[in-house]
C-alpha positions in Angstrom: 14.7 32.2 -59.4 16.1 28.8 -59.1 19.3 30.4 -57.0 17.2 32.6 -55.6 15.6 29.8 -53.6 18.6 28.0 -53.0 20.2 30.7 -51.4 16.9 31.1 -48.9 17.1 27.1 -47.9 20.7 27.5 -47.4 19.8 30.2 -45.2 16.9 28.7 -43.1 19.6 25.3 -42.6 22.8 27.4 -41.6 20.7 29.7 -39.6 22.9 32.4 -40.2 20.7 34.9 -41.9 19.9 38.0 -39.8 17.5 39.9 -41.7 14.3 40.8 -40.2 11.6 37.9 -40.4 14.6 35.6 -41.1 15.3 32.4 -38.5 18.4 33.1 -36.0 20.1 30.2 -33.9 19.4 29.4 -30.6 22.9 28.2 -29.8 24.3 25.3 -29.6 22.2 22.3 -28.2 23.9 19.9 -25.9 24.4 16.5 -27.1 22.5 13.8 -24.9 24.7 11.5 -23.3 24.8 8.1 -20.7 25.4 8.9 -16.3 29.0 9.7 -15.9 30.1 7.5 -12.8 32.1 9.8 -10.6 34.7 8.2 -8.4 35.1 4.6 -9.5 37.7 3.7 -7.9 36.1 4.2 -4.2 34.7 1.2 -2.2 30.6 0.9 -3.0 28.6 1.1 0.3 27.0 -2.6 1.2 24.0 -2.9 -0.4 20.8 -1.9 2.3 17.6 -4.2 2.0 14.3 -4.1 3.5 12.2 -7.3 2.6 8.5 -7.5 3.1 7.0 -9.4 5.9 6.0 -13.0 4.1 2.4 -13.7 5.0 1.3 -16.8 6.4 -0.7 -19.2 4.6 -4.7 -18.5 5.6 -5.8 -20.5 8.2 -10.0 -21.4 9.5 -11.1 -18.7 11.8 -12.1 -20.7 14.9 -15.2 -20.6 16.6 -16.6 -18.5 13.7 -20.2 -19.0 12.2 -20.5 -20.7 9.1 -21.3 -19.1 6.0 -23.1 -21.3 3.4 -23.9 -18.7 1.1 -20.1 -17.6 1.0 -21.4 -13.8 1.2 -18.9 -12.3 4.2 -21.2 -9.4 4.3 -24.2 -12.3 5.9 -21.5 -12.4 9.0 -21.3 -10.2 12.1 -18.0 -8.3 11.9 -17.2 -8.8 16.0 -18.4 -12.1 16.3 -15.5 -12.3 14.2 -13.1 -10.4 15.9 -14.3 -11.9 19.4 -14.0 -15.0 17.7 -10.1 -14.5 16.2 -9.7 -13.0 20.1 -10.8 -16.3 21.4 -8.3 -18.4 19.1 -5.7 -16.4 20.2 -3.0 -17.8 22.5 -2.1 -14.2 24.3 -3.4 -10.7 24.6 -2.9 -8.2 22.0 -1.2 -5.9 24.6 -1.6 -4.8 27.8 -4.0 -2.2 27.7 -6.9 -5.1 27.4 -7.8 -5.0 24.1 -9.0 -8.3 24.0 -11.2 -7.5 27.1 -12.6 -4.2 25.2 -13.3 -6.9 21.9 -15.2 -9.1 24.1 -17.1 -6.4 25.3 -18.4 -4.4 21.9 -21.6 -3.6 21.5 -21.3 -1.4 18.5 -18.2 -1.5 15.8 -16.8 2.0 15.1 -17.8 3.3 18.4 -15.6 4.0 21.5 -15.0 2.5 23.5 -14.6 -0.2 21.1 -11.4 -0.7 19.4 -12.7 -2.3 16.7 -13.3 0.4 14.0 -15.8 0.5 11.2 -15.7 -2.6 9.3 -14.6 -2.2 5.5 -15.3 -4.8 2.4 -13.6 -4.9 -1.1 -13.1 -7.8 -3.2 -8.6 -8.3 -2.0 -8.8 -11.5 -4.0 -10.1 -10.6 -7.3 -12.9 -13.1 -7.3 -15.5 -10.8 -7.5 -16.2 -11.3 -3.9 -16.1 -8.9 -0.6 -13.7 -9.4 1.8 -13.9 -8.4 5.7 -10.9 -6.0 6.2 -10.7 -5.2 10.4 -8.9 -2.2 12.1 -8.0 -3.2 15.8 -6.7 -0.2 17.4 -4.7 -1.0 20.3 -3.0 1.5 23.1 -2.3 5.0 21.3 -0.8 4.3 18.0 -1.0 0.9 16.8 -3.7 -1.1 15.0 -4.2 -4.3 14.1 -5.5 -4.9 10.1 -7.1 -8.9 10.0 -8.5 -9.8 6.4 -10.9 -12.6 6.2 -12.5 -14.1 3.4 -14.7 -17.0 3.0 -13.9 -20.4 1.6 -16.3 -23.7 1.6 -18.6 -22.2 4.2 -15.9 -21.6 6.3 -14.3 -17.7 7.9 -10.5 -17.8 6.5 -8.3 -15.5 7.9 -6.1 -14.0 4.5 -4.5 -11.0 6.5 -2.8 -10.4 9.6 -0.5 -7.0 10.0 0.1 -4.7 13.0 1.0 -1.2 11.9 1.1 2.1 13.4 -0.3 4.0 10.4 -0.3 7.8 10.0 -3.5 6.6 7.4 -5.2 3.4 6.0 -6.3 3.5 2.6 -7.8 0.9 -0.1 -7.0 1.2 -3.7 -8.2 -1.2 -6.2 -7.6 -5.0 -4.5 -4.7 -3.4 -2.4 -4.6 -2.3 1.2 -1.7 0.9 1.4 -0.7 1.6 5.0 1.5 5.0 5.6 3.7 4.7 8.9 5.9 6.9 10.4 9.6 6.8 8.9 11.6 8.3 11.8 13.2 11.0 9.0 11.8 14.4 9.1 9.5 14.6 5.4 9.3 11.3 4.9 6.6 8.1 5.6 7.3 4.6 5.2 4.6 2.8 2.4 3.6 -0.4 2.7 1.3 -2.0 0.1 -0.5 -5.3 0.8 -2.3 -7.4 -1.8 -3.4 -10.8 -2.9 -0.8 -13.2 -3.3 -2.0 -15.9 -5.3 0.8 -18.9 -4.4 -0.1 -18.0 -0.6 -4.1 -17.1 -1.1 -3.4 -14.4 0.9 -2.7 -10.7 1.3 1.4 -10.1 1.2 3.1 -7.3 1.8 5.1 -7.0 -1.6 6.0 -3.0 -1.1 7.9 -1.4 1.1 9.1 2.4 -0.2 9.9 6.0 1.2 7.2 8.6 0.2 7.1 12.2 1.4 4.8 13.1 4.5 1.8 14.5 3.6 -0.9 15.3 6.6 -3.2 13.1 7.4 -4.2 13.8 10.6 
């Protein structure tokens, strides 16, 4: 009995047996091994790098009401933007986007470039923010955060993208932007940058198209 046995086990482990029921081998398995580096010899391409945009520190808003109750929701969204308009030094472009601003009636609504305001806590503090879309000629848009600190309307973003789409995920703001190669979209990611107290933009990747539009 005893070599009975032995002879199965040394069966199943050599996996030589062929009987019917009995385990065959699959083969050989390849051993798992590090990258081969092909080539070393030739000269390495320079190294490519695309830095993020650095924010600027936030900065008062202007010429915008105060908010005792620090709720950014208590504040008009385009006395806001006609206010950031106003403490502007030039026009956006020259399609009169600041003249359009200054003439809203109702955000979200043509012909009023200012689109539908959005709020999310971008800072963390349990707070909503005031996120802005500016669209200006065909393409491009304008995305101004603004939070409030000691009563006061603080500007905490300032970008101009041309963005196949906008979204919001978590405390981040994720722009998608035409990469000038077929299948592909640039990604930018924006979010709260603690040292600055503002929103940086601490991504830029590739990302396949998808449709958006």
């Amino acid at each position: 009995m005893a070599l009975a046995l032995a002879a199965t086990c040394a069966c199943t482990l050599l996996s030589g047996c062929n009987g019917v029921g009995e385990p065959k081998s699959a083969g050989r398995t390849a051993g798992a091994s590090a990258p081969a580096l092909l080539w070393p010899g030739r000269t390495p391409a320079p190294e490519q790098t695309y830095e993020p945009n650095s924010a600027e520190r936030p900065a008062p808003l202007r010429g915008a009401p105060r908010v005792p109750s620090g709720d950014m929701r208590r504040v008009s969204p385009l006395a806001v933007a006609k206010a950031k308009v106003d403490a502007m030094t030039g026009a956006l472009d020259g399609d009169g986007t600041n003249r359009k601003i200054k003439e809203c009636r109702t955000a979200g609504r043509k012909p009023c470039p200012v689109q539908t305001p959005q709020y999310r806590d971008l800072n963390g503090d349990g707070k909503d923010e005031l996120l802005l879309g500016i669209e200006s000629g065909k393409t491009f848009l304008f995305l101004w955060g603004f939070t409030v600190k000691d009563g006061v309307v603080t500007q905490i973003m300032d970008a101009g993208v041309t963005p196949l789409s906008v979204e919001l995920s978590g405390h981040d703001v994720i722009v998608r932007e035409p990469a000038g190669s077929g299948g592909y979209s640039l990604r930018r990611v924006y979010s709260w940058d603690e040292h600055l107290q503002a929103m940086n933009e601490r991504v830029i990747e590739y990302d396949e198209s998808r449709t958006t539009r």
